[in-house]
Backbone as CSV, one residue per row, in Angstrom:
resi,resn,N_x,N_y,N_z,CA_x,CA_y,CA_z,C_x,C_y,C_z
1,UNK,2.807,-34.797,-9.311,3.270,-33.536,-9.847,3.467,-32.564,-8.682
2,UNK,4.213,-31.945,-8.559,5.153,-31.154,-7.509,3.987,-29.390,-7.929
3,UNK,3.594,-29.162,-7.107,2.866,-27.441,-7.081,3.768,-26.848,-7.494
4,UNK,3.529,-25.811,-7.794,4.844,-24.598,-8.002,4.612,-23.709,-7.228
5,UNK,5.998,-23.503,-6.372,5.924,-21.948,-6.053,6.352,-20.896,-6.090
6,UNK,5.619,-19.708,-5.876,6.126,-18.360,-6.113,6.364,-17.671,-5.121
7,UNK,7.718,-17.380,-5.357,8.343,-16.670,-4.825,8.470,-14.610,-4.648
8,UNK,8.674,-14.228,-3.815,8.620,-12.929,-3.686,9.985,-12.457,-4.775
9,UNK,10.065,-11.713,-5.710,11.012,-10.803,-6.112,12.166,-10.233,-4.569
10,UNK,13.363,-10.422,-4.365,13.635,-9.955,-3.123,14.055,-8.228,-3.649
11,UNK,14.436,-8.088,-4.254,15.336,-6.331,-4.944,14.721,-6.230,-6.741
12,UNK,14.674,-4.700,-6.697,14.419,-4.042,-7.870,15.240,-3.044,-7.969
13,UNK,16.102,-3.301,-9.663,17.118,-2.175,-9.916,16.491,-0.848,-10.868
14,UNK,16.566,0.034,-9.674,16.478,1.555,-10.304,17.712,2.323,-10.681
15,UNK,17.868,2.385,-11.606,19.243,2.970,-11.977,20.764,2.598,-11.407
16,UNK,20.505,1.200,-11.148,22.149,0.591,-10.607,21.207,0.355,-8.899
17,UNK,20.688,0.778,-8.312,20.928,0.867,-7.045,19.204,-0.451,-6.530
18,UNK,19.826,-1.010,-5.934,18.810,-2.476,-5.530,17.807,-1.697,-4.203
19,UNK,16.488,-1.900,-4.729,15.627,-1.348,-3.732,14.621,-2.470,-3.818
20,UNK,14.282,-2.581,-2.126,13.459,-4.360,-1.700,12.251,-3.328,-2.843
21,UNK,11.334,-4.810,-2.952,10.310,-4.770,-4.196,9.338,-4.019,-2.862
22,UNK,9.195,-4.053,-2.030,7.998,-3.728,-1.129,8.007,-2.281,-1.173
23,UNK,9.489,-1.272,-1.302,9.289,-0.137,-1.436,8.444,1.166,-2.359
24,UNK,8.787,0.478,-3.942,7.934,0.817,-5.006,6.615,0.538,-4.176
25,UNK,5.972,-0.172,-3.833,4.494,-0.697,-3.391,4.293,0.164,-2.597
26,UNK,5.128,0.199,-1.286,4.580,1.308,0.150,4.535,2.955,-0.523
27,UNK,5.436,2.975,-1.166,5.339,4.649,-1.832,4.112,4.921,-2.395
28,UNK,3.641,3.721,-3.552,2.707,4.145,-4.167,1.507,3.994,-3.765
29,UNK,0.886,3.173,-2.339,0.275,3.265,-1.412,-0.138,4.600,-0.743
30,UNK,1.351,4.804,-0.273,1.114,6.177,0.744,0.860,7.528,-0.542
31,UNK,0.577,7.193,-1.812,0.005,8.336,-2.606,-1.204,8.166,-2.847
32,UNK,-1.615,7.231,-3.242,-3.108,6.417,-3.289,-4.044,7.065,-2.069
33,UNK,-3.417,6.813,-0.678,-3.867,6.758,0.829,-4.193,8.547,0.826
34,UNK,-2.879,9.267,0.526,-2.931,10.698,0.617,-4.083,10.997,-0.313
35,UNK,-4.457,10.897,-1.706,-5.434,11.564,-2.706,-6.457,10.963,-1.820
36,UNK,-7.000,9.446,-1.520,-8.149,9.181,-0.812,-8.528,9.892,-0.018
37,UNK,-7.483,10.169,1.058,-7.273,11.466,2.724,-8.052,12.462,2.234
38,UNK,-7.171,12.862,1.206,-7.791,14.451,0.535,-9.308,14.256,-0.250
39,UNK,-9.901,13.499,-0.113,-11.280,13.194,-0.790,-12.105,13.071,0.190
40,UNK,-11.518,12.211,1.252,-12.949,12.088,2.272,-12.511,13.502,3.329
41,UNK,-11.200,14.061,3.133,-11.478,15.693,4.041,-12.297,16.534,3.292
42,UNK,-12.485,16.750,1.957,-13.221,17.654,1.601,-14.532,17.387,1.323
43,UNK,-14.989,15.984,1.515,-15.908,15.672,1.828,-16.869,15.689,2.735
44,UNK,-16.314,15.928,4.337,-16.155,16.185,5.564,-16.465,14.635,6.447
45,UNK,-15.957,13.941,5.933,-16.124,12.718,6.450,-15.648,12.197,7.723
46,UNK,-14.464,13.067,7.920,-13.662,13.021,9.362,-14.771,13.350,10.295
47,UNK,-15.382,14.258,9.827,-16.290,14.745,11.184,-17.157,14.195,11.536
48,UNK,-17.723,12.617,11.292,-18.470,12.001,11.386,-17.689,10.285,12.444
49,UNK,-16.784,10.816,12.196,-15.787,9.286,12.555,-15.292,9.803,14.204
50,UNK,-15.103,8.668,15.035,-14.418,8.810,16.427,-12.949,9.047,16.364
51,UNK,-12.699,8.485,15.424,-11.039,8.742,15.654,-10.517,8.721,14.072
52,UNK,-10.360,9.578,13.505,-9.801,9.892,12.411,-8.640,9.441,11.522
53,UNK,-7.689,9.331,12.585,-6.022,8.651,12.917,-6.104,7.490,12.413
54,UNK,-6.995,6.643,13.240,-7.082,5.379,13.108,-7.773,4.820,11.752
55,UNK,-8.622,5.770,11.163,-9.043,5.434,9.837,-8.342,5.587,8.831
56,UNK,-7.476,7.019,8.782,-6.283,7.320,7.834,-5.842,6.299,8.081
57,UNK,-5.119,5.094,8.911,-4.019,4.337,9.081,-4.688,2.894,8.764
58,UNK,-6.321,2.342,8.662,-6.557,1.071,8.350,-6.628,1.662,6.611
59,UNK,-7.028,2.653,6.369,-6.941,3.053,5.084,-5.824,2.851,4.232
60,UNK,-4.884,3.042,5.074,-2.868,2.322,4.314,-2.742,0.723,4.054
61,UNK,-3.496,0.400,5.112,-2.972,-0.816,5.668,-4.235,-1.881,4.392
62,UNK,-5.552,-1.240,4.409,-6.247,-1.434,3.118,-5.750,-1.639,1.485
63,UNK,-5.112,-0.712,1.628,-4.418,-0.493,0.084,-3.305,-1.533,-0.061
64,UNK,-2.595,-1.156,0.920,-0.995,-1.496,0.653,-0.919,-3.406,0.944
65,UNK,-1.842,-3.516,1.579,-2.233,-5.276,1.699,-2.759,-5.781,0.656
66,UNK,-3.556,-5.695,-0.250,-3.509,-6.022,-1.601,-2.685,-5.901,-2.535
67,UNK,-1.908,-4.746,-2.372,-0.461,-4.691,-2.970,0.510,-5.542,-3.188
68,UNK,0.686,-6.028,-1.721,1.517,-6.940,-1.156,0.754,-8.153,-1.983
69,UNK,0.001,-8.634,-1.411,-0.490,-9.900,-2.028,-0.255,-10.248,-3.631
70,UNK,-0.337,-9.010,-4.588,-0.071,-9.371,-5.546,0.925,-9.833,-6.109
71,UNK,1.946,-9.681,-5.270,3.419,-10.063,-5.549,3.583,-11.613,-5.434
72,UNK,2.499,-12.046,-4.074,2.554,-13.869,-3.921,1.653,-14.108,-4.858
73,UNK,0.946,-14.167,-5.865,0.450,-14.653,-6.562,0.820,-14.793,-8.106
C-alpha cells in the first residue's frame, strides 16, 4: 500500500485575487506576536532579558512555525 501524501495548498482565493497560503498564516502570526509583545511590555519583562529584539523575533518564528506545520499535516 502506497503512503499518502500531503501536499501544501500552493494559492488561496480572496475575492478573485490568488494569495500563497503562507500569507493568511504570516499576517495572523505577526498579530498573535504583536498582542503577546504588548503583554510581556506591560508586564516589564523586556527589562529582565539581554536583548529584547531577539526575543520579539524567536517569538514570530515560535508561532508562525507551528502554523506552517499545520498545513503539512
Amino acid at each position: 500500500m502506497l503512503p499518502t501524501v500531503h501536499t501544501m495548498p500552493r494559492e488561496l482565493a480572496v475575492f478573485g485575487v490568488l494569495l500563497p497560503t503562507i500569507l493568511p498564516l504570516f499576517l495572523f502570526s505577526l498579530v498573535l506576536q504583536g498582542a503577546l509583545d504588548w503583554v510581556l511590555g506591560r508586564l516589564g519583562l523586556y527589562r529582565h532579558l539581554w536583548h529584547p529584539a531577539l526575543v520579539r523575533m524567536c517569538l514570530l518564528v515560535c508561532i508562525f512555525g507551528p502554523l506552517i506545520a499545520t498545513l503539512y499535516t
